[in-house]
N, C-alpha and C positions, 0 to 999 in steps of 0.2 A: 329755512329748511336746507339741510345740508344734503351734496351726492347722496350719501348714501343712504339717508331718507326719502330722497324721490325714490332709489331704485327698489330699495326694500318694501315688499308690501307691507301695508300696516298688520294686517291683522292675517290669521291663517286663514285659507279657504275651502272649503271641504263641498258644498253640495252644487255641484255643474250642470247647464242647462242647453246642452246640447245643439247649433244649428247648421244643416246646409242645404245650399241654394246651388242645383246644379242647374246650367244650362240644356246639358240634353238626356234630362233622366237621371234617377239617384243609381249610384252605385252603390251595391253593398259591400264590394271590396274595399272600396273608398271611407265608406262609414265605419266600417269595423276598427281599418288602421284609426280613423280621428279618433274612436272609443279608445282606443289603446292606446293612443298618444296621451289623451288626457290623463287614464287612469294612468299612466306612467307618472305624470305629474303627479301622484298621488290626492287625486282628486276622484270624488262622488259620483257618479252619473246619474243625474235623477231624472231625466228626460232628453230625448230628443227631437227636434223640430226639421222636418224636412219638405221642400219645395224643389218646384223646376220652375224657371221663370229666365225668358228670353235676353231679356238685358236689367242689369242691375242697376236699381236707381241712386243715383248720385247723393240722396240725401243722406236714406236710411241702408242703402245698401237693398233692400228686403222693400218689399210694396208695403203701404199704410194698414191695410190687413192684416198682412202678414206680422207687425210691429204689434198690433192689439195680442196678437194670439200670443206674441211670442212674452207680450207682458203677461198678460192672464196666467200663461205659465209658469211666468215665475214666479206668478205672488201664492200660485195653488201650492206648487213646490216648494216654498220655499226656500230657492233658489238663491246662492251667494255672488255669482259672477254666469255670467250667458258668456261662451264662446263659441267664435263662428270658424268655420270652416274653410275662411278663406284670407283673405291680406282685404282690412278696411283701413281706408283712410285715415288719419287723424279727424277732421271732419265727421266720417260717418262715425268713429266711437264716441266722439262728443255727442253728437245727436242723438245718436241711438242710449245712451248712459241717461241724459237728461228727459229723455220721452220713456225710456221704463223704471228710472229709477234701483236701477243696479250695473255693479260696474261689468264692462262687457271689454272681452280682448279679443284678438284674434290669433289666428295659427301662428303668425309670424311671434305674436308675445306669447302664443304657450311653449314653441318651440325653445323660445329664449328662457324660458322659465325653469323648463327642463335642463337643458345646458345648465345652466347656475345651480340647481341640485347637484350636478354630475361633476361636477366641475373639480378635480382632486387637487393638483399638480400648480403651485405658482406660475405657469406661462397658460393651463390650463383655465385658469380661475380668471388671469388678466385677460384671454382673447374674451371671455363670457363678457368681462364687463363693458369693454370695448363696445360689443354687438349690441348688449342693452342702452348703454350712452345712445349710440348710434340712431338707433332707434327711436328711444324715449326722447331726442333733442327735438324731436317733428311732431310730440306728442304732449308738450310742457302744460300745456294750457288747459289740459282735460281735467274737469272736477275739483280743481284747488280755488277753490272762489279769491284764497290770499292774493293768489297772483298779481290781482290788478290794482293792487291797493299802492298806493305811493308809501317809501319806506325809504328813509335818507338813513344812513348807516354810516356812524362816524368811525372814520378811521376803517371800511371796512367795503363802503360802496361812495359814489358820488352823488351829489345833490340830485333828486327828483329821481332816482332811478329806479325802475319799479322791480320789485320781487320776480316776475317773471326776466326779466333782463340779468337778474340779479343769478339765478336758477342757470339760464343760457351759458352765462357768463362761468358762472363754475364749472356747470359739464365739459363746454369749452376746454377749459383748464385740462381738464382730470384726464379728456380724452388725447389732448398733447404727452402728457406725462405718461399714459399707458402704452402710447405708441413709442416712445423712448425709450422705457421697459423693455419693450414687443421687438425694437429692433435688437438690442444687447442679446437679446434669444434668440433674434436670426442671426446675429454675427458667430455666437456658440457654435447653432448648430450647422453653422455654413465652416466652423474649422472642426466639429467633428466629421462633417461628410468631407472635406480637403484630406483629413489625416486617414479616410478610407481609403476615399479614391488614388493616396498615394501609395496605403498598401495594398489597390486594387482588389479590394473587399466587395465584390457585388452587392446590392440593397435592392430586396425584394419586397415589397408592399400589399399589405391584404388589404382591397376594398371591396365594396358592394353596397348592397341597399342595408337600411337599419335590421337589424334582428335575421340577418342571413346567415348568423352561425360565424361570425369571423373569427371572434373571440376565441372561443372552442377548436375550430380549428387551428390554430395560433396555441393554442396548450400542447395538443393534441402533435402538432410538429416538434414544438422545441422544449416537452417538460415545463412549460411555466405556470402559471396561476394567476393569470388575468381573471379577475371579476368574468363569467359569462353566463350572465342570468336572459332567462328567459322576457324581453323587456326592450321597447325600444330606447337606442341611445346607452344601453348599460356601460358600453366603451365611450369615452370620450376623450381620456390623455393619450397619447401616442405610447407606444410601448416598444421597445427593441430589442431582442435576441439571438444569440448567433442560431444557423440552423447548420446542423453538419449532415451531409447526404451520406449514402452507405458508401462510397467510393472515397470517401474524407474528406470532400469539397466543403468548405465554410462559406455562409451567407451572411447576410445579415435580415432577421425578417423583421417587419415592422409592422403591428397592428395600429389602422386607424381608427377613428370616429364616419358611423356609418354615413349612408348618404340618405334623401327621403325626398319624395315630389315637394315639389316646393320650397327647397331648402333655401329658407331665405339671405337674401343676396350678405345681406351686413357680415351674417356669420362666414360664410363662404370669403368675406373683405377678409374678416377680423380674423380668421382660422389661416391665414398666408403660412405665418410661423411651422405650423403644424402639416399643413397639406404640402408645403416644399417636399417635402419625405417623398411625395407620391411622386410629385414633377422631375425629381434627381433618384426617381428609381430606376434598377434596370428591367425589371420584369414585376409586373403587375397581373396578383391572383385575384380575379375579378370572381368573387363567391358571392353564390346566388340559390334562394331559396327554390327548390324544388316545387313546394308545396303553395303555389300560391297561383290562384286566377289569372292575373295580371301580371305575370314573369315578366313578359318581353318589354311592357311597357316601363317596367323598375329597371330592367336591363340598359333601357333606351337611357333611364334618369340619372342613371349611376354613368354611363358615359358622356352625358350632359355638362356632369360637374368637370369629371376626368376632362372634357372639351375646354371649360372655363378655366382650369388651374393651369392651363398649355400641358397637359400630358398624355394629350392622345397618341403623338407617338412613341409611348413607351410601349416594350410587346407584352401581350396578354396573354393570360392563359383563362377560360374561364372553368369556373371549378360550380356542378350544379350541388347542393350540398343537403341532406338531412332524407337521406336514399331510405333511411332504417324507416321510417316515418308508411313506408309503400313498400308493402313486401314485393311488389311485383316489377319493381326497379331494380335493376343489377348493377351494379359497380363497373364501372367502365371505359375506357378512353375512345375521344372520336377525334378523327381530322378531318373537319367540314373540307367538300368537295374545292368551295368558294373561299379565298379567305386563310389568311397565318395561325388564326385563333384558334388552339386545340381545345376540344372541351371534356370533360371529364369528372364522371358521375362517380360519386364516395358520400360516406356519411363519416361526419367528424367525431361523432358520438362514438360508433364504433370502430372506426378505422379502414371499416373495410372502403376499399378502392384508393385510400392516401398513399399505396405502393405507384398506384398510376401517376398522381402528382408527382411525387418523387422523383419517378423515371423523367415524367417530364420538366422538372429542374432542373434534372442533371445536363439534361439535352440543351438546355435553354444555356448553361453555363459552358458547356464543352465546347459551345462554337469560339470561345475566348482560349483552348489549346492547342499548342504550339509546338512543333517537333525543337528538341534539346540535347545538344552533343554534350557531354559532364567527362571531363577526365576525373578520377575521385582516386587520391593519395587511400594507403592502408588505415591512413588512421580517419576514415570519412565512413566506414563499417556501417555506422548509428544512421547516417544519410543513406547508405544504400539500401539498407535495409526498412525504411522508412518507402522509401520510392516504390521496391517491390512492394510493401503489404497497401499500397494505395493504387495497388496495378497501373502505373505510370511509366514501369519498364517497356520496352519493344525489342529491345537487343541488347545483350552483354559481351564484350571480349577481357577476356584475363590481361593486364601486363605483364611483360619480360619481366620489366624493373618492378614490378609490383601493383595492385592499384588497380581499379578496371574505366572499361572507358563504355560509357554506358550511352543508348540513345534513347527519351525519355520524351512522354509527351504529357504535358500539363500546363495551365494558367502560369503564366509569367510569376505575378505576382504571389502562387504559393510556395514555384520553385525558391524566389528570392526568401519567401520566410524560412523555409526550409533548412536553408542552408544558414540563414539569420541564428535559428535556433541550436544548426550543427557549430556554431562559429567559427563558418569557412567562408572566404571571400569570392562569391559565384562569379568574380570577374576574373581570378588565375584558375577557375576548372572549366570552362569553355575554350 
C-alpha cells in the first residue's frame, strides 16, 4: 500500500454519527460548531449521541454502555463513520472501530479532513499533507489486518520486514521530502517579506476564529474576490493585497486560515510556512464574530494560537464584525479604559463602521512619520505635487534660484518611493 493510499480514504463517506462526552455539561454552542464542522466536511448527520461523564476511560474513551448505545445507533442508522468530539488516541480508535464495527475518527482527523478539501495552493496542499503524515504515523495499525503479515520485497524492502514497518518507512520518507518542499516556501517567502521590509511596506494580518467574516472583510478592503462562503475553514491559502488608505498610505493585507478550539497541534507544526505572515506582521486585525454565545472564550482561543506562533507582540486591533446581523448594534470605535487594543464595531457586508478601521490604520501606520526637509529643483513639479495631494506638506518656501524647499512629514520609506518613481536622488534634495 502506497502513501497515498493510506491517506486517501477508500471509499466516500456520507452518513455521520455524531458523539460528545463533556465533562461538565453539554454545550450547545459546542454542538452546533461540531455539527457544522462535520457538515463542512460535507457529510450527513444522521444522529447525535451526547454524555457528561467525569473522567474518560482509557479504553473506549466513553463507558461500556455508552459504547452499546453508540453501536445500536449505528447499525439503526445506518451509520458510515461515528465521529467524536474530541482527540482519541490511536488506541481508543482501534478499540472503539473493532467493538462497533465502523470506522470511527476524531476532531483532530475531521479537521484534517477538512483542510485537504480546502486545500488549493501547492504550499497549501503540502502543509495538509504534512499534518495528515503526521498524524496517520501514530495511527498505522488501525484496521489493516495486512500489516502484520511478513512480506520480503525484492529490490524494494529487506528480508522479514513487515508491511507495517514497510508503511512507517515510507511516511517517514514522504514526510522528509515535504518538509524540503516546506522549507524552499519558507526561504520564498522570507525574501519576499526582506524585499518589503527593505521597501518598508508594513504587513497587516487578518485573524480570528473560523467563519468570523475575515474573508469578506479582506474583499471588502481591497476590491478582491477571496472565496467567502458562509462555512467553516472556507479560507485556508493565505492571500496578499496591497491596501491603499484615503490619505495614500500602502499596506500590505494578508488574509489567513481561521483559528478553532482545539486546533490541532500538527497543523498549527505544519502551517509554520503560512502563519510566519502573522509572527512578521505589523499590525494584527483580530475579527470577531459578533453573534455568537461564547465570544470571549473564541477571543481567548484565537490569541492562544497568536501566543503559540510567538506573535503576541504584535499590536492588535480588534474588529467585532457582522453589526447588520443586530439592528440594535451601531458601528463604532472604542478605546478600552485598560489596555492598547482599540476595538471597533462594523459589518463587512455592508461597510458601515470600516471608515473607523480605516482611521484606525492610518493611526497605527503614522506613528512610523517623520518630519522631512526636500529641496526640490523646478523640474521635481510631479513630486510636489504628489506630496501636496497626499497632505504630507507642512510648510512651503518659493526659491530665489527657482525650486521650493518644502518640509514634509511622512513614512520614510514612501518618501524614498516617491522620489524612486519621480527619478530623483532623495539624497542631493535633503
Amino acid at each position: 500500500m502506497s502513501v497515498n493510499q493510506i491517506v486517501t480514504k477508500a471509499e466516500a463517506i456520507q452518513r455521520a454519527l455524531l458523539v460528545q462526552i463533556e465533562t461538565n455539561g453539554i454545550s450547545v454552542e459546542l454542538l452546533n460548531e461540531f455539527t457544522e464542522l462535520v457538515e463542512s466536511a460535507g457529510l450527513d448527520v444522521v444522529g447525535t449521541i451526547t454524555s457528561s461523564r467525569r473522567i474518560h476511560d482509557a479504553h473506549f474513551f466513553v463507558g461500556k454502555g455508552k459504547v452499546d448505545e453508540i453501536t445500536q445507533q449505528a447499525i439503526q442508522l445506518n451509520a458510515d463513520v461515528i465521529i467524536f468530539n474530541h482527540s482519541l488516541s490511536p488506541a481508543q480508535e482501534r478499540n472503539l472501530e473493532k467493538q462497533i464495527n465502523v470506522r470511527v475518527i476524531d476532531r483532530v482527523g475531521l479537521i484534517l479532513d477538512i483542510f485537504a478539501q480546502r486545500a488549493r495552493s501547492y504550499e497549501g496542499k503540502l502543509q495538509v499533507e504534512l499534518a495528515q503524515l503526521q498524524h496517520l504515523s501514530t495511527r498505522l495499525i488501525r484496521g489493516w489486518t495486512h500489516l502484520e503479515r511478513q512480506k520480503g520485497g525484492i529490490g524494494l524492502r529487506g528480508p522479514g520486514e513487515t508491511q507495517l514497518e514497510t508503511d512507517r518507512r515510507l511516511i517517514g520518507q514522504r514526510i522528509k521530502m515535504i518538509n524540503r518542499r516546506l522549507n524552499k516556501v519558507r526561504k520564498q517567502r522570507l525574501q519576499s517579506r526582506q524585499q518589503r521590509q527593505k521597501n518598508e511596506m508594513p504587513v497587516i494580518s487578518l485573524v480570528g476564529y473560523t467563519n468570523a467574516g475575515k474573508s469578506t472583510l479582506f474583499n471588502y478592503l481591497t476590491g478582491a474576490d477571496v472565496e467567502a462562503a458562509d462555512q467553516l475553514f472556507a479560507t485556508l491559502d493565505p492571500t496578499l493585497r496591497r491596501l491603499q488608505t484615503k490619505s495614500g498610505r500602502t499596506a500590505i493585507l494578508t488574509d489567513t486560515v481561521g483559528f478553532i478550539r482545539d486546533l490541532p497541534h500538527d497543523l498549527i507544526e505544519s502551517f509554520q510556512a503560512t502563519l510566519e505572515e502573522v509572527r512578521e506582521a505589523d499590525l494584527l486585525i483580530h475579527v470577531i464574530d459578533v453573534d455568537q454565545d461564547q465570544r470571549q472564550q473564541r477571543i481567548d482561543e484565537v490569541n492562544r494560537v497568536i501566543e503559540i506562533i510567538n506573535a503576541a507582540n504584535v499590536p492588535q486591533i480588534e474588529v467585532y464584525n457582522k453589526i447588520d446581523i443586530h439592528p440594535e448594534m451601531k458601528a463604532r470605535f472604542e478605546t478600552p479604559v485598560q489596555g492598547p487594543v482599540a476595538r471597533i464595531w462594523l459589518s463587512s457586508v455592508t461597510g458601515d463602521g470600516v471608515e473607523h478601521l480605516i482611521a484606525a490604520i492610518e493611526k497605527h501606520l503614522s506613528q512610523n512619520i517623520k518630519p522631512h526637509i526636500l529641496n526640490l529643483p523646478m523640474s521635481a513639479g510631479h513630486l510636489r505635487a504628489k506630496l501636496f495631494d497626499i497632505g504630507a506638506v507642512r510648510h512651503e518656501d518659493v526659491k530665489k534660484e527657482g525650486g521650493w524647499a518644502l518640509e514634509v512629514e511622512l513614512e520614510e520609506f514612501r518618501l524614498h518611493k516617491l522620489c524612486e518613481e519621480a527619478s530623483l536622488d532623495i539624497s542631493k534634495l535633503q
